[in-house]
N, C-alpha and C positions, 0 to 999 in steps of 0.2 A: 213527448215527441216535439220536435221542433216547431216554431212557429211557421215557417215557410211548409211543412207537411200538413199542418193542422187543417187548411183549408182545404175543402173537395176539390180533388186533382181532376181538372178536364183534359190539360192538355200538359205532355211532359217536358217542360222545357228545361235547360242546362242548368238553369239553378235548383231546380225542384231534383233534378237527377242527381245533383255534385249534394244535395242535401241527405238525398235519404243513401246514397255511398259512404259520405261523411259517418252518418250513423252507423253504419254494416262496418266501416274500419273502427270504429270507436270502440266496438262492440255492443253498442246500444240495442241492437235487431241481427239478426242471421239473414242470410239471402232466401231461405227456405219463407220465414218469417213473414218480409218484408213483400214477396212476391204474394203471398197470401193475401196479406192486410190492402193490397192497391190491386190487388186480379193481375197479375203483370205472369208470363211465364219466368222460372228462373233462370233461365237462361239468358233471358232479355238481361236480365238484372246483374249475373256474372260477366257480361258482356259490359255493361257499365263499368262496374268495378274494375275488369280489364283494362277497356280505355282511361280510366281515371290514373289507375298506376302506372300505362304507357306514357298518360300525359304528365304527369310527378317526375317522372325518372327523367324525360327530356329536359322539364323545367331544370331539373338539380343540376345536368351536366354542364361542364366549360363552355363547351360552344353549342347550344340547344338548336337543333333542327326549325326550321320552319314547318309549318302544319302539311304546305302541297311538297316542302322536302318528302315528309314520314312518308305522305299517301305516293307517293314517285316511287319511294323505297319499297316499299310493301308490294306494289303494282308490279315492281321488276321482280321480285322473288316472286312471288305468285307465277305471273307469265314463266320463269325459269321453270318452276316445278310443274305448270302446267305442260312445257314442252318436252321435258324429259318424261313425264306419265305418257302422252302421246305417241314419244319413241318408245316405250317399253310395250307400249301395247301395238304396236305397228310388229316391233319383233317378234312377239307371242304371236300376233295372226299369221306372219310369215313363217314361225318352225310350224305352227301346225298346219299348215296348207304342203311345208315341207316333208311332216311326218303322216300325211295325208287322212290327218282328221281331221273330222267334222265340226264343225264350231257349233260350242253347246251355248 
C-alpha cells in the first residue's frame, strides 16, 4: 500500500481519498476491500470513485467546467426532476380523489 495510506487515517482528506481511488482504478484493492480494511461504508467509497471519474472526464474535455459550473448544473437537473416528481404525484392524488379513493 501506498505511503500516503500507510499512516492511521484520522481524518479523510482529498489526498488520502484521490490515493486509495488511485489504488481501486489500478486495481491494487476492490471497493468491497478497501471499505473493510479503513471501516468506511462502500458506498462512501463508490461515491469517491464517482466523483474522481466526474472529476477526470471534465479535466480531459476542450473547455472543462468550472467546479460551482458542475454543482449549478447538477442543482438545475435535480430541481427539474424534483418538480416533475411533484407534478406526477399531485396528478396521482387528484385521479384518485377523482375516482374517489382512499389514499392508502
Amino acid at each position: 500500500m501506498s505511503a500516503v495510506m500507510e499512516e492511521e487515517i484520522k481524518r479523510w482528506t482529498a489526498r488520502r481519498k484521490a490515493a486509495l481511488v488511485m489504488e481501486i482504478i489500478q486495481g491494487r484493492t476492490t471497493v468491497a476491500e478497501a471499505s473493510r480494511q479503513h471501516d468506511l461504508t462502500p458506498a462512501e467509497v463508490e461515491d469517491w470513485v464517482d466523483q474522481a471519474k466526474a472529476g477526470m472526464e471534465n479535466a480531459l474535455k476542450a473547455k472543462p467546467e468550472d467546479i460551482r459550473e458542475q454543482y449549478e448544473r447538477q442543482l438545475k437537473d435535480l430541481q427539474e426532476a424534483y418538480g416533475e416528481a411533484m407534478l406526477e404525484l399531485r396528478a396521482r392524488k387528484k385521479l384518485q380523489s377523482l375516482l374517489g379513493k382512499d389514499e392508502t
